[in-house]
N, CA and C atoms as a LAMMPS dump frame, in Angstrom:
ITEM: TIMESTEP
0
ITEM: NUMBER OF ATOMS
339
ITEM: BOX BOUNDS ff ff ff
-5.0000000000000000e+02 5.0000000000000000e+02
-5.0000000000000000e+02 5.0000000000000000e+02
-5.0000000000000000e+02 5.0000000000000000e+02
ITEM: ATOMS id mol type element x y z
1 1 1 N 2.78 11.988 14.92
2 1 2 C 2.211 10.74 14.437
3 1 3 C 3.352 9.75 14.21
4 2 1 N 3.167 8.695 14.798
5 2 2 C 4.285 7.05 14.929
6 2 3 C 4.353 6.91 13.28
7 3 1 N 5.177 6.754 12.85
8 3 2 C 5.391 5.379 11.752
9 3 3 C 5.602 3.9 11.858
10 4 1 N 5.481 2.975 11.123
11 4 2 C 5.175 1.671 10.88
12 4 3 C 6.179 1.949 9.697
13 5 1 N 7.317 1.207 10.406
14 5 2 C 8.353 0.564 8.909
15 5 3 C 8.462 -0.753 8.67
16 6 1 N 7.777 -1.221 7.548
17 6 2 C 8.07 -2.346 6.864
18 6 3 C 9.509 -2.547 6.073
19 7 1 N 10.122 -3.667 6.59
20 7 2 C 11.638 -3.885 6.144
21 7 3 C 11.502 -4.928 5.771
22 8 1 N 12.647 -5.718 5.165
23 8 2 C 12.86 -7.249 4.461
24 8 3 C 12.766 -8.383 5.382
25 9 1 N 13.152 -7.741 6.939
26 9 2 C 12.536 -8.767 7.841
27 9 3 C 11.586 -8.914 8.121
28 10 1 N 10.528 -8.074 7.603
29 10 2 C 9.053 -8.48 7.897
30 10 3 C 8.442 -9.054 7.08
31 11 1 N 8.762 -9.955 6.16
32 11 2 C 8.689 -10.164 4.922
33 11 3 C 8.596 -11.903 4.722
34 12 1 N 7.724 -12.558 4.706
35 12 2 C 8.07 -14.069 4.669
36 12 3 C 8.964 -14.189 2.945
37 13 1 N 9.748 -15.437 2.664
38 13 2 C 10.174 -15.595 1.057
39 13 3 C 9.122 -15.384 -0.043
40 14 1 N 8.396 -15.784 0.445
41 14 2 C 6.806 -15.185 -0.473
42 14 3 C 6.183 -13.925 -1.064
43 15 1 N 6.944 -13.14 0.057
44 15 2 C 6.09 -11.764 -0.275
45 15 3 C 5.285 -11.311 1.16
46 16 1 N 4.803 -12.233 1.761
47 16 2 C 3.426 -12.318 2.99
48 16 3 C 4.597 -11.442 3.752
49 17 1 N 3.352 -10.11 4.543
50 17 2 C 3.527 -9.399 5.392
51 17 3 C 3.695 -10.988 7.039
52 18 1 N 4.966 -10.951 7.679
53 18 2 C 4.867 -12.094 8.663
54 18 3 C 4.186 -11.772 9.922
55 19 1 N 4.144 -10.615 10.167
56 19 2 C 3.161 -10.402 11.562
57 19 3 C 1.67 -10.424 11.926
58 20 1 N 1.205 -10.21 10.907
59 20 2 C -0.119 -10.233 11.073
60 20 3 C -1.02 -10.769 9.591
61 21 1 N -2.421 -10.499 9.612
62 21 2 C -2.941 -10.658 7.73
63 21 3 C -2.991 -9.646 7.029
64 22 1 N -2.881 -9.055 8.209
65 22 2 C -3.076 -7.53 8.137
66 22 3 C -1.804 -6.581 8.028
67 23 1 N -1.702 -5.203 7.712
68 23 2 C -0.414 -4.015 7.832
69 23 3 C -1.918 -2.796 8.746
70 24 1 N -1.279 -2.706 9.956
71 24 2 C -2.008 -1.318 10.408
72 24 3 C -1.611 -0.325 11.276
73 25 1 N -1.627 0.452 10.764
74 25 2 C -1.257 1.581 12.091
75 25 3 C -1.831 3.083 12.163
76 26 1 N -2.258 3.65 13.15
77 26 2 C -2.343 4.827 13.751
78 26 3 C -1.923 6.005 13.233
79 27 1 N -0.367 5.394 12.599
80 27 2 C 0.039 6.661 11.851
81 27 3 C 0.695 6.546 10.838
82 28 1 N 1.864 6.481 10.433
83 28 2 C 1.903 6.228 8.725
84 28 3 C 2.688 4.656 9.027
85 29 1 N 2.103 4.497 7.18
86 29 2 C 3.3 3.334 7.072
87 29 3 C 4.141 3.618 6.199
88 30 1 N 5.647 2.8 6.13
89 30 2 C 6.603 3.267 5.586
90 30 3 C 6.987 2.051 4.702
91 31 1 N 6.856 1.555 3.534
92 31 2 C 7.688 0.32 3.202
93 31 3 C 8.955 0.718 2.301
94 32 1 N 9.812 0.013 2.798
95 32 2 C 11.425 0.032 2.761
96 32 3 C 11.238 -0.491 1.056
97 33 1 N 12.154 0.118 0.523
98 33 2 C 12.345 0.27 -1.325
99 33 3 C 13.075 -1.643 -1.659
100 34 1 N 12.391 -2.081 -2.554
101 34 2 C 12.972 -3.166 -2.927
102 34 3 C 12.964 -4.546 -2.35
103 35 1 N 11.474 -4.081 -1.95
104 35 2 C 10.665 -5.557 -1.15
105 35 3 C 10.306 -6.296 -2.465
106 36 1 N 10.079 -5.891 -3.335
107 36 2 C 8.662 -6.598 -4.474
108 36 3 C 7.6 -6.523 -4.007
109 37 1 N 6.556 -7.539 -4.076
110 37 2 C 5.353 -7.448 -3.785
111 37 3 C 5.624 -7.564 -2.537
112 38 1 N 4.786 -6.884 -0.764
113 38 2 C 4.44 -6.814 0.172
114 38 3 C 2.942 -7.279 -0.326
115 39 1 N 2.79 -8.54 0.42
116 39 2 C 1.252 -9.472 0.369
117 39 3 C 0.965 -9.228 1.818
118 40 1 N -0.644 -9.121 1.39
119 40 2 C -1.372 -9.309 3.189
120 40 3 C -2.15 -9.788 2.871
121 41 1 N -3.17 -10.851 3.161
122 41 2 C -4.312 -11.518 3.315
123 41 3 C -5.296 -10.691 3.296
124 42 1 N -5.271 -9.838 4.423
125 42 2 C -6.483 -9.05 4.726
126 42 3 C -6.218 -7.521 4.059
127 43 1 N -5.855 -6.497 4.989
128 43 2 C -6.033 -5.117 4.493
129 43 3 C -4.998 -4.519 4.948
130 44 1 N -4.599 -3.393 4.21
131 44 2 C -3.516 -2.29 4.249
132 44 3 C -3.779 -0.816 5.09
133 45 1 N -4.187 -0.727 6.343
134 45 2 C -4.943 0.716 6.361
135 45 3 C -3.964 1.711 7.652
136 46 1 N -3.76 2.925 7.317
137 46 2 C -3.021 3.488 8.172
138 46 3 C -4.062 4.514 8.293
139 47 1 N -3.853 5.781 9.241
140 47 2 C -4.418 6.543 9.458
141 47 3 C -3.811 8.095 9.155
142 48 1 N -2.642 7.693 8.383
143 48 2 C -1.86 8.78 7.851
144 48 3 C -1.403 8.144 6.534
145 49 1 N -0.096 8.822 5.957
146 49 2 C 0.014 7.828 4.388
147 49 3 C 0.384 6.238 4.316
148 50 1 N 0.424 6.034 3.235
149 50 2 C 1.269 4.805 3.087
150 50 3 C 1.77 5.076 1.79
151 51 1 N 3.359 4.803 2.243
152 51 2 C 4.259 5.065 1.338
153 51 3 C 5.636 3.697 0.855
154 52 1 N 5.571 3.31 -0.361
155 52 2 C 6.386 2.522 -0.627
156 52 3 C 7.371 2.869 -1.457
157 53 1 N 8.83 2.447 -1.304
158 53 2 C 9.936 2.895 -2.162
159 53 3 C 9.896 2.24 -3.193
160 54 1 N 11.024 2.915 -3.989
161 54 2 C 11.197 1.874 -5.346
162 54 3 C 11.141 0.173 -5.287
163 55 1 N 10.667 -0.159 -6.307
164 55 2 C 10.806 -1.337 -6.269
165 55 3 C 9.857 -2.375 -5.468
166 56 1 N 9.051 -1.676 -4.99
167 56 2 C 8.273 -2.03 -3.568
168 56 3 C 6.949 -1.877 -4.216
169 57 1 N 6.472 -3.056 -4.593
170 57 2 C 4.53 -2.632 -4.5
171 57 3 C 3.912 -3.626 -3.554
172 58 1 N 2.285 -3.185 -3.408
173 58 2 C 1.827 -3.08 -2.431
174 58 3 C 0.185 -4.56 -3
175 59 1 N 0.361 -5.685 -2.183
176 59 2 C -1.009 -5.922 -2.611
177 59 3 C -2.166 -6.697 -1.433
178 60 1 N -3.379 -6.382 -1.328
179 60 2 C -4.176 -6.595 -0.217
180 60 3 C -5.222 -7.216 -0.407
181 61 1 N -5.639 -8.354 0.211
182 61 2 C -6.819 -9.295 -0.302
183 61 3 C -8.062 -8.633 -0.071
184 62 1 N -8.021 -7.755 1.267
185 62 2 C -9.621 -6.769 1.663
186 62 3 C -9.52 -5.279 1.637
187 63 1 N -8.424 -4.809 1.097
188 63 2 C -8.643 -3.646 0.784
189 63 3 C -7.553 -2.209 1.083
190 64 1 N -7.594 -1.319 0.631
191 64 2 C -6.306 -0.841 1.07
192 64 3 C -6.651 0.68 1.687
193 65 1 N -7.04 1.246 2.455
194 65 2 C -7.369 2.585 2.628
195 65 3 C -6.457 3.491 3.969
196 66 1 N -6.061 4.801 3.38
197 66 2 C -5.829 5.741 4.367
198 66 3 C -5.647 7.013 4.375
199 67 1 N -5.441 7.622 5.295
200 67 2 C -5.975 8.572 5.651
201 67 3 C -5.347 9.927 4.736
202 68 1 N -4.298 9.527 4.618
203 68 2 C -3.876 10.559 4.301
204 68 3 C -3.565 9.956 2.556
205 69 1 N -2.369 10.304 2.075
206 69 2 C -2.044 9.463 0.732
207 69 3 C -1.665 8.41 0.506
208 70 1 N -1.7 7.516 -1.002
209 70 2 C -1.252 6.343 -0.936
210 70 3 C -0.188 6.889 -2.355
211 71 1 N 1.405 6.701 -1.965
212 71 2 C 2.272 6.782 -2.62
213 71 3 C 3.244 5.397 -2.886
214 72 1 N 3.17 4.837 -4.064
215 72 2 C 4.013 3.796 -4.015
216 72 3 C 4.417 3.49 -5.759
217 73 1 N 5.778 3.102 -5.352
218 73 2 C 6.537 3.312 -6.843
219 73 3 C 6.425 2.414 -7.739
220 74 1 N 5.781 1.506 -7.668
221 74 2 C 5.129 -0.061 -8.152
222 74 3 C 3.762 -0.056 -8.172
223 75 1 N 3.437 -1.304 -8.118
224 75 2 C 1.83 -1.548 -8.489
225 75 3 C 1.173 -1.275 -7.317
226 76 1 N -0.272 -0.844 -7.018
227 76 2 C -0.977 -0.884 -5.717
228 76 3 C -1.892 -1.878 -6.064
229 77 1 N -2.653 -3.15 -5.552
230 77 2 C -3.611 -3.691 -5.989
231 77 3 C -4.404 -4.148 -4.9
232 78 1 N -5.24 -4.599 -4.902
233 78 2 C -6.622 -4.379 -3.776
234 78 3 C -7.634 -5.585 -4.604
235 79 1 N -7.558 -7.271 -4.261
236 79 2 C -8.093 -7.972 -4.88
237 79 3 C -9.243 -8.502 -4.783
238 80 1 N -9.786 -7.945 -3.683
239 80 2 C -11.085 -7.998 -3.146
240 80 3 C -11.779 -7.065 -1.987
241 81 1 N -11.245 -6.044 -2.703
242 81 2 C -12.07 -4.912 -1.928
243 81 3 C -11.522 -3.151 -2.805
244 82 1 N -11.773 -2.278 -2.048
245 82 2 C -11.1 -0.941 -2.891
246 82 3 C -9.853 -0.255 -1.968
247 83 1 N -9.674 0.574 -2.84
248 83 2 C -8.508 1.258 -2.397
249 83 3 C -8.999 2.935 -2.567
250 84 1 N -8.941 3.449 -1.157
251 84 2 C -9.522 4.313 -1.003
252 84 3 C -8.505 5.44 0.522
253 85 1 N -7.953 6.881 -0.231
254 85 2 C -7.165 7.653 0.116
255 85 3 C -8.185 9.203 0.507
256 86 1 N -7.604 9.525 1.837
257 86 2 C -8.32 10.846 2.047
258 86 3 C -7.477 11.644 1.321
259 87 1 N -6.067 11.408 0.71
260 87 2 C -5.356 12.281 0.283
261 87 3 C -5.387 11.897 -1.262
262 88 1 N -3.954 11.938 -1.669
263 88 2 C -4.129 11.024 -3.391
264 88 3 C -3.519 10.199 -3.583
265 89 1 N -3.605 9.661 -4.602
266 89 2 C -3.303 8.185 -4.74
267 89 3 C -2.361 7.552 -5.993
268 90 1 N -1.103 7.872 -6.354
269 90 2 C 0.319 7.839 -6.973
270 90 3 C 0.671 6.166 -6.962
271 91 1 N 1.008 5.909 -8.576
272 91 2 C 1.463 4.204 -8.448
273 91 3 C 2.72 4.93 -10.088
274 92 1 N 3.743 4.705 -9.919
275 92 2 C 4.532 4.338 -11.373
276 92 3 C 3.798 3.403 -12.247
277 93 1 N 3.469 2.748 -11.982
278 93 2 C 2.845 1.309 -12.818
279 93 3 C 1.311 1.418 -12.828
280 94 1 N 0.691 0.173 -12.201
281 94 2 C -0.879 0.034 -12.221
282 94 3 C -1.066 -0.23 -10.927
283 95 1 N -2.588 0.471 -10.734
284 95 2 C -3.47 0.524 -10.022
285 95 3 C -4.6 -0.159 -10.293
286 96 1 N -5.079 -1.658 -9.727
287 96 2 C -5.791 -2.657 -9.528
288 96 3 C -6.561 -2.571 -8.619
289 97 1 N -8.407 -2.671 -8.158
290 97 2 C -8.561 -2.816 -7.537
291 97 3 C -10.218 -3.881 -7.875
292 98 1 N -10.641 -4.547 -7.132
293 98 2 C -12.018 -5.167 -7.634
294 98 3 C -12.927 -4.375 -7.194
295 99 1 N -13.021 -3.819 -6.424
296 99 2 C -13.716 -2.98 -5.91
297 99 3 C -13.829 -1.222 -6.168
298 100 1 N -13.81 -0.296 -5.669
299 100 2 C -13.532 0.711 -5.769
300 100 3 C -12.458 1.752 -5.584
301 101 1 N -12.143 2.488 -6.23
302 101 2 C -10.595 3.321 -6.155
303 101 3 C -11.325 4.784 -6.082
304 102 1 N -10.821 5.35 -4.288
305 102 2 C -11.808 6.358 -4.28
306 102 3 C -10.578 7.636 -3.811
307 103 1 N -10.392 8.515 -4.081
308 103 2 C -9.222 9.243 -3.773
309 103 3 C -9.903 10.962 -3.395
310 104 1 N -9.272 11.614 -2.023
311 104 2 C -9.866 12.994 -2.069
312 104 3 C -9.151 13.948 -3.323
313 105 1 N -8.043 13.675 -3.938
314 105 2 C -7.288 14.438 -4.493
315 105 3 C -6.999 13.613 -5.591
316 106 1 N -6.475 13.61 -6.612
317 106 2 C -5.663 13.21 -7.611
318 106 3 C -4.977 11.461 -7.41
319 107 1 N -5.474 10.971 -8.588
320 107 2 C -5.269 9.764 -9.002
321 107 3 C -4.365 9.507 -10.107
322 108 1 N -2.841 9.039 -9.938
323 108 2 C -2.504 9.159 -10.926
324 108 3 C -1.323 7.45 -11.034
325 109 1 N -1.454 6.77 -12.461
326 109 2 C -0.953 5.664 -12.536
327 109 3 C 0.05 6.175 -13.626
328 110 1 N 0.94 4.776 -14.297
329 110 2 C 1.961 4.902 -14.839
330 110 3 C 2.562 6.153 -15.232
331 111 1 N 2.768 6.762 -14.094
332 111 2 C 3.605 7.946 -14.976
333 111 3 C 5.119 7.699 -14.344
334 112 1 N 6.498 8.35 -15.092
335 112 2 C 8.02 7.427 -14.569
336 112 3 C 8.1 8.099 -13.587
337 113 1 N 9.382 7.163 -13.113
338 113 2 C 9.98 7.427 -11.581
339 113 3 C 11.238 9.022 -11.928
């Protein structure tokens, strides 16, 4: 399975993911530690994990789901839709979503790095 690495060049000064509204891929995504917020308009969805390093949280206007786990060392937030993992679903901080937070395994927020 491919990975999808998100780095500081993909990154407008804002935060906005620059390639698309969207983050998607086939097989995992990877975001590089010490982005801050990674913004997308639309949705976050891989078909394997999505994983963010320190310093790195994650936020999505339609929703954030995948296949496997959602691991990220910052906030995950989902502002108009849910966030939903076939695997489980790990934030250091908070987990935001307007919608639903649906996980096959274990849900777990602020606990330390």
């Amino acid at each position: 399975m491919a990975t999808l690495f998100v780095t500081a060049a993909d990154i407008t000064e804002d935060g906005f993911y620059r390639e698309h509204d969207m983050i998607s891929d086939d097989g995992d995504i990877q975001i590089a530690p010490d982005l801050g917020w990674v913004r997308v308009r639309g949705s976050i969805r891989a078909a394997g994990s999505i994983v963010a390093g320190l310093a790195s949280s994650i936020t999505a206007g339609k929703g954030i789901k995948a296949g496997g786990d959602i691991d990220v060392c910052d906030r995950i937030e989902s502002s108009d839709g849910s966030i939903k993992s076939g695997g489980g679903i790990l934030s250091r901080s908070n987990i935001v979503a307007s919608g639903d937070i649906i996980a096959r395994d274990d849900i777990e927020a602020g606990g330390s790095v």
